[in-house]
N, CA, C and O atoms as CSV, one atom per row, in Angstrom:
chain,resi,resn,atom,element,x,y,z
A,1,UNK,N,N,40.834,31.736,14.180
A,1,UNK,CA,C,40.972,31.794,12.745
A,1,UNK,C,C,41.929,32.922,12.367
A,1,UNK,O,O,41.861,34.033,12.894
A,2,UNK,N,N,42.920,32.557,11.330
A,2,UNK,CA,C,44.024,33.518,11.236
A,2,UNK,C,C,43.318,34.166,9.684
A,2,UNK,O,O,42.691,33.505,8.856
A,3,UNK,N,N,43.588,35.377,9.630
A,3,UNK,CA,C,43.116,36.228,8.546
A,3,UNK,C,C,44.115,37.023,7.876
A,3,UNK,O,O,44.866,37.724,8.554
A,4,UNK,N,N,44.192,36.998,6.826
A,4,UNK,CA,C,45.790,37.385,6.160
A,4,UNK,C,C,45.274,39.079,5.596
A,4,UNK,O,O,44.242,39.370,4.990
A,5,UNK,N,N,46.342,39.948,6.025
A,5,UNK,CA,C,46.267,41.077,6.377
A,5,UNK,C,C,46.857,42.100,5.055
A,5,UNK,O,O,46.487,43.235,4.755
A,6,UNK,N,N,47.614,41.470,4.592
A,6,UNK,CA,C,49.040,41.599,3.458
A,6,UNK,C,C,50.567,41.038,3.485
A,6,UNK,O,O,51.008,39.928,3.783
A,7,UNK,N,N,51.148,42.135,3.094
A,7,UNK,CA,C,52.609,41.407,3.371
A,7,UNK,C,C,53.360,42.037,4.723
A,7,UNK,O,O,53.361,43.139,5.272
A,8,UNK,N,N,53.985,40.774,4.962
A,8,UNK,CA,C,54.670,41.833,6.585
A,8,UNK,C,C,55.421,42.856,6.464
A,8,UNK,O,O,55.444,43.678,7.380
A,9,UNK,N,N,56.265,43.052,5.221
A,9,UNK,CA,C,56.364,44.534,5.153
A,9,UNK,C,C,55.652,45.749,4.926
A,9,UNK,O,O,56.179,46.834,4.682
A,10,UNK,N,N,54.366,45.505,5.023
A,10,UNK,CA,C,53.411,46.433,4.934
A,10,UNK,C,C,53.590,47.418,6.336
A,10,UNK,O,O,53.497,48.640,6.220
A,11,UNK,N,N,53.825,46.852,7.512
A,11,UNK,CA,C,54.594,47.364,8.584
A,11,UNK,C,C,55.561,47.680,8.425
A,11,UNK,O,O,56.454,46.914,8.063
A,12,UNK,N,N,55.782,49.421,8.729
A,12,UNK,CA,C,57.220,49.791,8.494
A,12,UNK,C,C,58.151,49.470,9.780
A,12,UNK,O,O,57.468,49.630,10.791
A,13,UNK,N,N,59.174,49.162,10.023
A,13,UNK,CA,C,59.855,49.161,11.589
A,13,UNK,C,C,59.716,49.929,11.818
A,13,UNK,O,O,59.424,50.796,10.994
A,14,UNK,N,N,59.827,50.166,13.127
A,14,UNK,CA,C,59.429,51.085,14.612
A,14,UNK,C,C,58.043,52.085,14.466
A,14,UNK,O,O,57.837,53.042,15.213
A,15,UNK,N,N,56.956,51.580,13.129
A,15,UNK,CA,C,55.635,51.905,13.196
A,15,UNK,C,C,54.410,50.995,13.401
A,15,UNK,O,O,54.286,49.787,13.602
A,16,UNK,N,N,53.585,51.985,13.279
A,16,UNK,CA,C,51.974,50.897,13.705
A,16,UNK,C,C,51.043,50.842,11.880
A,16,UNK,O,O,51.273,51.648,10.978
A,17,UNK,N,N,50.377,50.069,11.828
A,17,UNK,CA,C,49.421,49.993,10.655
A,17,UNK,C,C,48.049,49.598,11.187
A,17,UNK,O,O,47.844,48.790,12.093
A,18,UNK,N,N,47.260,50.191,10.590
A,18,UNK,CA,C,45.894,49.746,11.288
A,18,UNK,C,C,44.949,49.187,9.994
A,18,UNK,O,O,44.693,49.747,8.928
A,19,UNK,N,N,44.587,48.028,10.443
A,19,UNK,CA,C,43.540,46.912,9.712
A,19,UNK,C,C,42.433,46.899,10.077
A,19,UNK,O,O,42.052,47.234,11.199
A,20,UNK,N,N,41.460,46.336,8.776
A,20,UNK,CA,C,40.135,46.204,9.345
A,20,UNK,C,C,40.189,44.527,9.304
A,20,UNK,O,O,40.239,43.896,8.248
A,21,UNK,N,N,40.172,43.994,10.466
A,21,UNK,CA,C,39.832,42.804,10.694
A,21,UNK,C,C,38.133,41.984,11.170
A,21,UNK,O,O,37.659,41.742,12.280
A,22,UNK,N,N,37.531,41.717,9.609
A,22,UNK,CA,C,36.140,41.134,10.143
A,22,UNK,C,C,35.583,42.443,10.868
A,22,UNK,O,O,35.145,42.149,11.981
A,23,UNK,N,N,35.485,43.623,10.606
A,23,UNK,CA,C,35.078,44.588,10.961
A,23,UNK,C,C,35.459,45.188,12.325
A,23,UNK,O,O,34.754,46.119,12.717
A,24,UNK,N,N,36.433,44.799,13.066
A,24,UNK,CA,C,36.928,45.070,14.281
A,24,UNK,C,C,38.632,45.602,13.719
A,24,UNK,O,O,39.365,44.865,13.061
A,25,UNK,N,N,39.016,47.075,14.176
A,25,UNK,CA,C,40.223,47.869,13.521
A,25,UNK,C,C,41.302,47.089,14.569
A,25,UNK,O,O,41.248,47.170,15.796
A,26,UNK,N,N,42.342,46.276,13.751
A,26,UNK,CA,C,43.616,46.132,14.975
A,26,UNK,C,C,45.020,46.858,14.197
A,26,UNK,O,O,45.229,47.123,13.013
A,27,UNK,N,N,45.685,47.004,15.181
A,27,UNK,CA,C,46.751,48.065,15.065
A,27,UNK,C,C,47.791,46.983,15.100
A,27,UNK,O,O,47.871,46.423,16.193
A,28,UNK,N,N,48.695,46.508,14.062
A,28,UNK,CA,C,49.625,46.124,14.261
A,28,UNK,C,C,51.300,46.823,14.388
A,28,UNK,O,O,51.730,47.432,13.409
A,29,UNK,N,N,52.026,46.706,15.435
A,29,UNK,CA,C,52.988,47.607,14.997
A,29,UNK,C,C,53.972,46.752,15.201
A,29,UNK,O,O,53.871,45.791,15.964
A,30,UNK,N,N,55.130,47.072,14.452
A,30,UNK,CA,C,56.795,46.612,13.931
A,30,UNK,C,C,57.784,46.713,15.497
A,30,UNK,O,O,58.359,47.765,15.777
A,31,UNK,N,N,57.843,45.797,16.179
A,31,UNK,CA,C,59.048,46.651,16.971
A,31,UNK,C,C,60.517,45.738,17.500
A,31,UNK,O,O,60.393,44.920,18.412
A,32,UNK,N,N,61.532,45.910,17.007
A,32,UNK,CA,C,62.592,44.945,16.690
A,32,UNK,C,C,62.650,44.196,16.135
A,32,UNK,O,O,63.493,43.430,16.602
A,33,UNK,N,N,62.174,43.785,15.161
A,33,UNK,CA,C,61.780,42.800,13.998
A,33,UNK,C,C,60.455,41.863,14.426
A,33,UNK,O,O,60.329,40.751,13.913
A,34,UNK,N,N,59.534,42.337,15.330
A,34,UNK,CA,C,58.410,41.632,16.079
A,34,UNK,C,C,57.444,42.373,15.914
A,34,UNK,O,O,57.346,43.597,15.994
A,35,UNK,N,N,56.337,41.175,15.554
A,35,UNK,CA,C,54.766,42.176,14.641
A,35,UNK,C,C,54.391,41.738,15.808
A,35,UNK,O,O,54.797,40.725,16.377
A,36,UNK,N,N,53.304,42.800,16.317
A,36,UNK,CA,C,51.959,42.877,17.666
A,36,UNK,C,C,51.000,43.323,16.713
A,36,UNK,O,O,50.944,44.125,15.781
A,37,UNK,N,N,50.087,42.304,17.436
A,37,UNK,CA,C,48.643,42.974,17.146
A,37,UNK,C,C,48.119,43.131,18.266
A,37,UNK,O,O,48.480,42.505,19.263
A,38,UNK,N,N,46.783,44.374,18.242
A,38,UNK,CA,C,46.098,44.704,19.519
A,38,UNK,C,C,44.856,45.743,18.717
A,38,UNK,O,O,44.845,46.181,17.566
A,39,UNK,N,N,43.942,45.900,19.751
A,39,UNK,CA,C,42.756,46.362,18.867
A,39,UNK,C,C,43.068,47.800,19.326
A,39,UNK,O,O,43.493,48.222,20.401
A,40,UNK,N,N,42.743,48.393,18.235
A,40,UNK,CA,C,43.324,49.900,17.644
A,40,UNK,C,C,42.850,50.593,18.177
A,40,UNK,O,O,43.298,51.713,17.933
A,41,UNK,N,N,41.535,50.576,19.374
A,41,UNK,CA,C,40.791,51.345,20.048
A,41,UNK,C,C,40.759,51.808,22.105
A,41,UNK,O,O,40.264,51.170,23.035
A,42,UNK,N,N,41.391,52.923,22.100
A,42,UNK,CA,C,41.576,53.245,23.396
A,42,UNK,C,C,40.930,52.518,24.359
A,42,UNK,O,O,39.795,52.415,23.895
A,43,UNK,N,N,40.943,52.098,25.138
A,43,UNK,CA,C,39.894,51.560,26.238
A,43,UNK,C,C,39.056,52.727,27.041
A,43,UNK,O,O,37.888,52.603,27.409
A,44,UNK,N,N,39.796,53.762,27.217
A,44,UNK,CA,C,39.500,55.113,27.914
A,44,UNK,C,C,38.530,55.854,27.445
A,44,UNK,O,O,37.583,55.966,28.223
A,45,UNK,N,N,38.398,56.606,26.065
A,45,UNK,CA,C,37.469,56.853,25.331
A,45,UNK,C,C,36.963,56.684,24.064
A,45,UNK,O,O,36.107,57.370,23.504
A,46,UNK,N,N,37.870,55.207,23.430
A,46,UNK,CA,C,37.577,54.900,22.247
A,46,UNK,C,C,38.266,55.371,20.944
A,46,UNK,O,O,38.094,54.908,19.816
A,47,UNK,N,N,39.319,56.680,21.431
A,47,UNK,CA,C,40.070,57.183,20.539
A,47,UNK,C,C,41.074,56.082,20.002
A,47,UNK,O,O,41.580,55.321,20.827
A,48,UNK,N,N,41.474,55.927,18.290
A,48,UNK,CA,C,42.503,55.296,17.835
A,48,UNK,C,C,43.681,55.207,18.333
A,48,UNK,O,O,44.256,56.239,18.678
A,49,UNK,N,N,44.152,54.239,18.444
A,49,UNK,CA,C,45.736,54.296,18.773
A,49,UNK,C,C,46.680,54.437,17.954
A,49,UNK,O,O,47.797,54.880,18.224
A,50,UNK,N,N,46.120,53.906,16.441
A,50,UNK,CA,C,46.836,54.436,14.719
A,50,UNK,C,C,47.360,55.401,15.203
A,50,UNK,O,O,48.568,55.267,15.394
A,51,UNK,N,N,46.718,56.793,15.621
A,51,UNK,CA,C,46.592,58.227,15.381
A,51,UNK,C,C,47.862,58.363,16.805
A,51,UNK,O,O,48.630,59.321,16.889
A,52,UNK,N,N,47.845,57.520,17.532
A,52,UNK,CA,C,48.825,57.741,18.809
A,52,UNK,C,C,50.778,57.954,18.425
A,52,UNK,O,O,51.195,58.313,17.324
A,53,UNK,N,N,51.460,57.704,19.342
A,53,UNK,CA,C,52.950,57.239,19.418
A,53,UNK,C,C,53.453,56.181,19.600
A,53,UNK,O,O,53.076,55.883,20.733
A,54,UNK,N,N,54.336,55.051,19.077
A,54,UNK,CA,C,54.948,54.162,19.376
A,54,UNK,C,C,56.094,54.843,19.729
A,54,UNK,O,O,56.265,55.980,19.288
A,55,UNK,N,N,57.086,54.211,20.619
A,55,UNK,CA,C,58.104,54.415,21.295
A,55,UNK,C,C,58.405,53.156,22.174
A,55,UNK,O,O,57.865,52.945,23.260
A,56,UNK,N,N,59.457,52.235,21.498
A,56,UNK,CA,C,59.884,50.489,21.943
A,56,UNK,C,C,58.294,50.165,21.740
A,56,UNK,O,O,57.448,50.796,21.106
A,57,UNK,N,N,58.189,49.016,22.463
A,57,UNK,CA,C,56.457,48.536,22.503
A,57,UNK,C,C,55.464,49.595,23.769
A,57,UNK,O,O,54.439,49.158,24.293
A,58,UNK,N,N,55.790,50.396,23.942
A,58,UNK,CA,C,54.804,51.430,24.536
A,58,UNK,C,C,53.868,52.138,23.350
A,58,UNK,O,O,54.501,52.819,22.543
A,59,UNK,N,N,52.520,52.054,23.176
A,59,UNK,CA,C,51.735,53.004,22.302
A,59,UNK,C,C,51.308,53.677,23.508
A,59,UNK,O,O,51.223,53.327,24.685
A,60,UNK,N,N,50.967,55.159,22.629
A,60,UNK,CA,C,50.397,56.255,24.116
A,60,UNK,C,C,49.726,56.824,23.075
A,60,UNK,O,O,50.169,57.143,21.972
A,61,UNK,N,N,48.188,56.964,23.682
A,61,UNK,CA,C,46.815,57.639,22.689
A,61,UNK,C,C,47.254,59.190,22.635
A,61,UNK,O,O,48.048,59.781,23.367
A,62,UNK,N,N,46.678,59.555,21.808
A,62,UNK,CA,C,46.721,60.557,21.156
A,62,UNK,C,C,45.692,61.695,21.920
A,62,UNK,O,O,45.676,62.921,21.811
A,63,UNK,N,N,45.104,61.060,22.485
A,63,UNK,CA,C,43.686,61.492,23.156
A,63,UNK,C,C,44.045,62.341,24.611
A,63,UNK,O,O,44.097,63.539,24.892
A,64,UNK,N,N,44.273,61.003,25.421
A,64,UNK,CA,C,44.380,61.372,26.837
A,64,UNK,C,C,45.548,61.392,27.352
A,64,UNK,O,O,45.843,62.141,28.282
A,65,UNK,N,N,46.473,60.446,26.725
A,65,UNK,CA,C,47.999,60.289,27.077
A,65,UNK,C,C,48.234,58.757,27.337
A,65,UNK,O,O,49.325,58.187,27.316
A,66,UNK,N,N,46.507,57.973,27.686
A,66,UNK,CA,C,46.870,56.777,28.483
A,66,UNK,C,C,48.113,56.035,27.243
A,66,UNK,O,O,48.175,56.255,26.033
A,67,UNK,N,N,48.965,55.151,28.072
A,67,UNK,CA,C,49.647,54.219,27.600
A,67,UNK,C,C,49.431,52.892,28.002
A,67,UNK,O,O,49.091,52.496,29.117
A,68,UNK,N,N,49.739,52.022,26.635
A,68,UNK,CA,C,49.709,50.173,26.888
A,68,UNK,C,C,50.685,49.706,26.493
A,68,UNK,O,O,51.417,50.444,25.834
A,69,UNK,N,N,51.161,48.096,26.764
A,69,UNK,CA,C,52.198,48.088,26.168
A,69,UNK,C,C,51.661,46.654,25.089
A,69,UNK,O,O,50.973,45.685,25.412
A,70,UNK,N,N,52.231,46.966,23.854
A,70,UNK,CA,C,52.348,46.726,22.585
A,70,UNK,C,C,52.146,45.003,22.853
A,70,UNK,O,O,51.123,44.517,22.371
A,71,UNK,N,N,53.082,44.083,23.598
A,71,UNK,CA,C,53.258,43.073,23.835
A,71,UNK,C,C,52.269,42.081,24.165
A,71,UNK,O,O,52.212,40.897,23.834
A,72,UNK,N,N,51.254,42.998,25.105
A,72,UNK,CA,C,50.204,41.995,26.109
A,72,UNK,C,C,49.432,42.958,26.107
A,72,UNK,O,O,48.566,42.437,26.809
A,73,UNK,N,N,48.926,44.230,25.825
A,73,UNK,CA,C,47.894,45.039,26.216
A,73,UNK,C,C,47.977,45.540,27.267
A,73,UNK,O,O,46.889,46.007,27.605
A,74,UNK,N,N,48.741,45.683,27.977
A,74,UNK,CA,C,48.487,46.094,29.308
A,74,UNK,C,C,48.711,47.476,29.511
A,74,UNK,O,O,49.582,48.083,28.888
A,75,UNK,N,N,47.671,48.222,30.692
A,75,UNK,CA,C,47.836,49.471,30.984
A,75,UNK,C,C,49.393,49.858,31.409
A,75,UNK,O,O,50.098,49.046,32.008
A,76,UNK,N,N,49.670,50.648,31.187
A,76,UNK,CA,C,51.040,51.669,31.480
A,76,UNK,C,C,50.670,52.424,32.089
A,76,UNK,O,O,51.338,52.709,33.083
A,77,UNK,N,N,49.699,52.986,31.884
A,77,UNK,CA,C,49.571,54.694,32.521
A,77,UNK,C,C,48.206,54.963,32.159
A,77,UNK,O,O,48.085,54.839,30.940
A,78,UNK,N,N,47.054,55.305,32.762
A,78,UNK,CA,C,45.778,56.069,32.903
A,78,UNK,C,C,45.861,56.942,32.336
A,78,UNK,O,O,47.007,57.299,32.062
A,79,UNK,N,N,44.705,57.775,31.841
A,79,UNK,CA,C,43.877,57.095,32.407
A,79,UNK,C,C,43.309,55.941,32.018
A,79,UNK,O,O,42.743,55.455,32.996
A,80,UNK,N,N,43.144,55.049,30.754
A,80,UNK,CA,C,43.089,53.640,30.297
A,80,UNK,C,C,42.685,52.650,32.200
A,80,UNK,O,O,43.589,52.885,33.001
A,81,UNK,N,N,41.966,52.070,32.567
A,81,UNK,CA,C,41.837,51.236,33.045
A,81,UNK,C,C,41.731,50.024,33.020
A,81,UNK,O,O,41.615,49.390,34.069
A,82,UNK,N,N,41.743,49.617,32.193
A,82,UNK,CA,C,41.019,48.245,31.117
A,82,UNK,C,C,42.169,47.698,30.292
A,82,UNK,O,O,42.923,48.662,30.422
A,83,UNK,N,N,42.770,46.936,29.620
A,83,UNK,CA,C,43.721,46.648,29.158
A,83,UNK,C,C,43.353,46.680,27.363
A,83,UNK,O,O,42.168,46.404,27.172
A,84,UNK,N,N,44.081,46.939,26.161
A,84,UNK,CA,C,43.534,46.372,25.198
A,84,UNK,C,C,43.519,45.380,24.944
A,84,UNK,O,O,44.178,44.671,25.704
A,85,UNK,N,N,42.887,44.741,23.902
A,85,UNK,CA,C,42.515,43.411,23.659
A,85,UNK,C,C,43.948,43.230,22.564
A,85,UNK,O,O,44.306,44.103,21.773
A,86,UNK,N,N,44.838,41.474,22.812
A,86,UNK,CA,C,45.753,41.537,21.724
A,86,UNK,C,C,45.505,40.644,21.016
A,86,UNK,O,O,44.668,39.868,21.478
A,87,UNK,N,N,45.937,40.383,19.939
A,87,UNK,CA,C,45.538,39.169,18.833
A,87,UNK,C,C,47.125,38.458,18.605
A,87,UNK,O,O,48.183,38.905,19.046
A,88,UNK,N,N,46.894,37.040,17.657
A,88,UNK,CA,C,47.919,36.639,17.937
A,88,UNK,C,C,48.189,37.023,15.884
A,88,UNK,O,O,47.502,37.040,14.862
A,89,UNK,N,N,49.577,37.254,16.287
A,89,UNK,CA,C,49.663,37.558,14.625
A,89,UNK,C,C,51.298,36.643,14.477
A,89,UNK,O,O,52.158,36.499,15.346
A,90,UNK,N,N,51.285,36.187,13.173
A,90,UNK,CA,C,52.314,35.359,11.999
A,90,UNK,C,C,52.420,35.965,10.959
A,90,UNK,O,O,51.695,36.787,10.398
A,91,UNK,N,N,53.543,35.437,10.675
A,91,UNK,CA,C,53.838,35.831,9.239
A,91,UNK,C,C,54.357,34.213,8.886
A,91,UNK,O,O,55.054,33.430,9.532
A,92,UNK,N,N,53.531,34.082,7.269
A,92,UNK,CA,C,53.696,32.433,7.012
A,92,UNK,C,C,54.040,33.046,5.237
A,92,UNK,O,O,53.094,33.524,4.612
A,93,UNK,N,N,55.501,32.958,4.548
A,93,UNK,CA,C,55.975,33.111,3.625
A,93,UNK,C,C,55.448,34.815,3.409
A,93,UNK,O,O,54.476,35.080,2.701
A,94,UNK,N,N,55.957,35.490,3.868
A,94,UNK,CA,C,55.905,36.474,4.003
A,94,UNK,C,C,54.631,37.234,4.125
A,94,UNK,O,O,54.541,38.461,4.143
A,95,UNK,N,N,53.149,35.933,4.252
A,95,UNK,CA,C,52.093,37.175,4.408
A,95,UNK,C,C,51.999,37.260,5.791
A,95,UNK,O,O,52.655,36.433,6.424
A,96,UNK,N,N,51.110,38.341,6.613
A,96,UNK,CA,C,50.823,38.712,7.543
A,96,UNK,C,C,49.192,38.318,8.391
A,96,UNK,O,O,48.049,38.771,8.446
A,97,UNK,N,N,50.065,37.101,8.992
A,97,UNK,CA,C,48.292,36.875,9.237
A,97,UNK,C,C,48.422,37.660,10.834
A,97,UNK,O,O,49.353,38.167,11.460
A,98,UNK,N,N,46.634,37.400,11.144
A,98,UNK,CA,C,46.129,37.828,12.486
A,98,UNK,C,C,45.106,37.347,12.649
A,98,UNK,O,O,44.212,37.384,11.803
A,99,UNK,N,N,44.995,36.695,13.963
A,99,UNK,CA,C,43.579,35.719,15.039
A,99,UNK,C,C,42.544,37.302,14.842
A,99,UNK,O,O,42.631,38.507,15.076
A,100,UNK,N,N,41.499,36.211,14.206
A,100,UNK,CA,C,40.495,37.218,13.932
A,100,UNK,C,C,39.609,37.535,15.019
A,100,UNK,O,O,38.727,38.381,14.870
């Protein structure tokens, strides 16, 4: 089920925005004209990734350092073991949806 978020410029380019989706926070971020979604919460210790760095599709927590990449969730760098979870997100006449 796709859940409409706002408008896709609500994402600034080369940043992240964080949503409350159905009560689960996902982090969508802007990167080359391509919206990702992924759930906003470290795998490592639960710290936000909002609060982290984007740099291309690499986010790196704010916390420990672990990094994922933006695209697929996947670990980059530990300590993170676990991958984040990603959602599938559209934009349909300019709103911003995301798989809830």
């Amino acid at each position: 089920m796709l859940v409409r978020l706002g408008h896709s410029k609500d994402v600034v380019a080369g940043q992240m925005r964080v949503f409350d989706v159905a009560g689960t926070k996902v982090n969508v971020a802007s990167v080359d004209g391509h919206l990702y979604a992924f759930d906003d919460t470290c795998t490592h210790m639960g710290c936000s990734l909002g609060k982290g760095t984007l740099d291309d599709t690499t986010v790196t927590c704010s916390c420990h350092g672990s990094q994922f990449d933006v695209t697929s969730g996947a670990v980059l760098r530990g300590p993170a073991k676990q991958p984040v979870r990603t959602h599938l997100v559209q934009v349909d006449g300019g709103n911003l949806l995301v798989e809830a």
